[in-house]
Every structure is written in structure tokens, then in C-alpha cells.
C-alpha positions as CSV (number, residue, x, y, z in Angstrom):
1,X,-178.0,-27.5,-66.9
2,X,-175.7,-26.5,-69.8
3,X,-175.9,-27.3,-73.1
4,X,-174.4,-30.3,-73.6
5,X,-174.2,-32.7,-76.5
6,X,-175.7,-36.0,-74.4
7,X,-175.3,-39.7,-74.5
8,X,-178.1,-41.8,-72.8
9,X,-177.6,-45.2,-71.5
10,X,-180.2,-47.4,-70.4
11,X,-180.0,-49.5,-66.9
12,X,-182.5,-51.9,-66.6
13,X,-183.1,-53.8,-63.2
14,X,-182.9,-53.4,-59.5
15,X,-180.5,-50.1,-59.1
16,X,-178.8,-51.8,-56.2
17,X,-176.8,-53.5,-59.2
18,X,-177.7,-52.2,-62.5
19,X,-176.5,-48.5,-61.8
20,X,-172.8,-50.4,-61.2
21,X,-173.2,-52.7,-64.1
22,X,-174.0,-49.7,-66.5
23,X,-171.2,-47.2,-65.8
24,X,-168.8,-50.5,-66.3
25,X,-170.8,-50.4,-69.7
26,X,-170.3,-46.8,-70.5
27,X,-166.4,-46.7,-69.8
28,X,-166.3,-49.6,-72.1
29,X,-167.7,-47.5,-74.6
30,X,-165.6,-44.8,-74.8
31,X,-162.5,-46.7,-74.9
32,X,-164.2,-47.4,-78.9
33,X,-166.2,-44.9,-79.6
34,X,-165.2,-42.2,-81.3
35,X,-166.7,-39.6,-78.2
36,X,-164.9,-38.8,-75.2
37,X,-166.6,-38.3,-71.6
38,X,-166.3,-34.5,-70.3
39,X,-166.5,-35.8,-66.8
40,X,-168.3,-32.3,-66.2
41,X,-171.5,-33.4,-66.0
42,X,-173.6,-37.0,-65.5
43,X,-177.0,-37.3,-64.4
44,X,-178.8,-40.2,-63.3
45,X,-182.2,-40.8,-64.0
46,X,-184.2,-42.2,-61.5
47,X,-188.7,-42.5,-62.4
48,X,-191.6,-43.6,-60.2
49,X,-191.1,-47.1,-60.0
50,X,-189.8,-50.3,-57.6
51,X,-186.4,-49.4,-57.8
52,X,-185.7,-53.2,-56.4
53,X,-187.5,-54.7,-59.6
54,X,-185.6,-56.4,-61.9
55,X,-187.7,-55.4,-64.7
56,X,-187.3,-51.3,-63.8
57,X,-185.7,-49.2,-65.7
58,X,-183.7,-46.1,-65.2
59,X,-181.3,-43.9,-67.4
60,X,-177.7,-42.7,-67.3
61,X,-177.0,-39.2,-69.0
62,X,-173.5,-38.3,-69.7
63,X,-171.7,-34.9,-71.6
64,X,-169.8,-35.9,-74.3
65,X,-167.7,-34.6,-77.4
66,X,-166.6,-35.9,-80.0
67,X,-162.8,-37.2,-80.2
């Protein structure tokens, strides 16, 4: 994995929606952030868990740079 400056957004609840929901989150944010999404690199982060919980919780890693 390079090195990458990262931004880490959290998903929280069963990944059959809250993977979805999140990336609609994240390309919100870069419309108003001042970072801009290499689209190089994401990575997913998936631990032990129920993935069909509601209460788990799973990441979203993305390369950035600064606008």
C-alpha cells in the first residue's frame, strides 16, 4: 500500500446498506472540503463481527490531497 495521506469514514450498521449510505456521505464531502479524492486507492474495512447488525461498525479509507 502506498503512502497515502488518508481520510477514514465510519459506517455503522448492517453493510447491506450502510456501505451505500457512507460513500453518498463521502462524495458529499468532498464537494466542501477543502481535499480532493485521488480515486487511486479506497479500502474498505470490514472486522470480525455480524455484518447484518445494525449496531456493527466498519470503516471506509480513502487517498486524498489537498485542493
Amino acid at each position: 500500500i502506498p503512502a497515502r495521506t488518508w481520510a477514514v469514514f465510519p459506517c455503522k450498521g448492517a453493510v447491506s446498506h450502510s456501505i451505500a449510505d457512507c460513500w453518498k456521505q463521502i462524495m458529499a464531502f468532498f464537494k466542501t472540503s477543502n481535499y480532493r479524492f485521488l480515486r487511486e486507492l479506497d479500502m474498505e474495512v470490514y472486522p470480525d463481527g455480524d455484518t447484518d447488525s445494525e449496531e456493527y461498525y466498519c470503516e471506509i479509507w480513502v487517498a486524498v490531497t489537498e485542493k
